[in-house]
N, C-alpha and C positions, 0 to 999 in steps of 0.2 A: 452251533446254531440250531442242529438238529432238534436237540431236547429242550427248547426255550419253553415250552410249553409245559414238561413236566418240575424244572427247578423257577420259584418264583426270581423277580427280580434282584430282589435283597441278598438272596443266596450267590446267585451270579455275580453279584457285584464286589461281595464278599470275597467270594475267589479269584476274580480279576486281583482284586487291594492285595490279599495273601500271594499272590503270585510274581507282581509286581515287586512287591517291598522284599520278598526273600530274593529276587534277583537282583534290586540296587544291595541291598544288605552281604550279597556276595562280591558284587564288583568290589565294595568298600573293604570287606575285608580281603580279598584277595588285594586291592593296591595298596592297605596297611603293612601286608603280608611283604610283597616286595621291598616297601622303603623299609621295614625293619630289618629283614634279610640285608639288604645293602648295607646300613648301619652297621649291623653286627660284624659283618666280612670286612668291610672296609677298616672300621675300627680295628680288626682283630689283627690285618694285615701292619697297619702304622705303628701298633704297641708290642708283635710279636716278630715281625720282620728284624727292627734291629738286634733283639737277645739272639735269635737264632744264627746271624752275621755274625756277631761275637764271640758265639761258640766257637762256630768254626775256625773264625782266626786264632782263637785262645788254642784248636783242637792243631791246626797247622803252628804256630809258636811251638807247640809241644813237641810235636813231630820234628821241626827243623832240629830244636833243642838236642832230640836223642840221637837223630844225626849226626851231627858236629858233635856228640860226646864219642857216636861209634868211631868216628875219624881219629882223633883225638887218642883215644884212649884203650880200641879194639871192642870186638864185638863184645865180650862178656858186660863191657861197662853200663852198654846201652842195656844189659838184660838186668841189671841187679840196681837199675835208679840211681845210679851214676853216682860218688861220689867218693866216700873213704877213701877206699883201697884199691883206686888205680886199675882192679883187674886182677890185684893180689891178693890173697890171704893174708887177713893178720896173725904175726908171729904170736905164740904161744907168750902170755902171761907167768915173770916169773914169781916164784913165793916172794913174798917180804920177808925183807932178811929179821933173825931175831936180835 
């Protein structure tokens, strides 16, 4: 109010309008800002939530799996991916005969 005398009316008015319009301009983008934030988290939650449930089950199936191999079949079974040889070595290959 002080300086009304050195900036004309027009100028004043000017800066009110500029002042005004960059703080609706902010409000707008700051609540675009939230509903998209939501959007994205919410979405990322409902499309990403079940693969990572999955994992994990698929991650404990595996885990049970090497268990009941080590019971089964003693420790080395569960360290060598279970399966051939029992925890044995295979015997030596003999020549073909001629």
């Amino acid at each position: 109010m002080g300086l009304t005398e050195m900036f004309p009316q027009s100028v004043r008015n000017g800066f009110v309008f500029a002042t005004k319009g960059s703080v609706n301009g902010f409000k707008q983008l700051y609540g675009f800002s939230r509903s998209a934030l939501w959007v994205v988290f919410t979405s990322s939650v409902v499309l990403l939530a079940p693969l990572a449930l999955e994992m994990e089950r698929s991650q404990l199936d595996e885990m049970s799996k090497q268990q009941q191999r080590q019971i089964l079949l003693g420790p080395s079974a569960a360290l060598s991916g279970g399966g051939g040889g029992h925890g044995l070595p295979m015997p030596p290959l003999s020549p073909p005969a001629k």
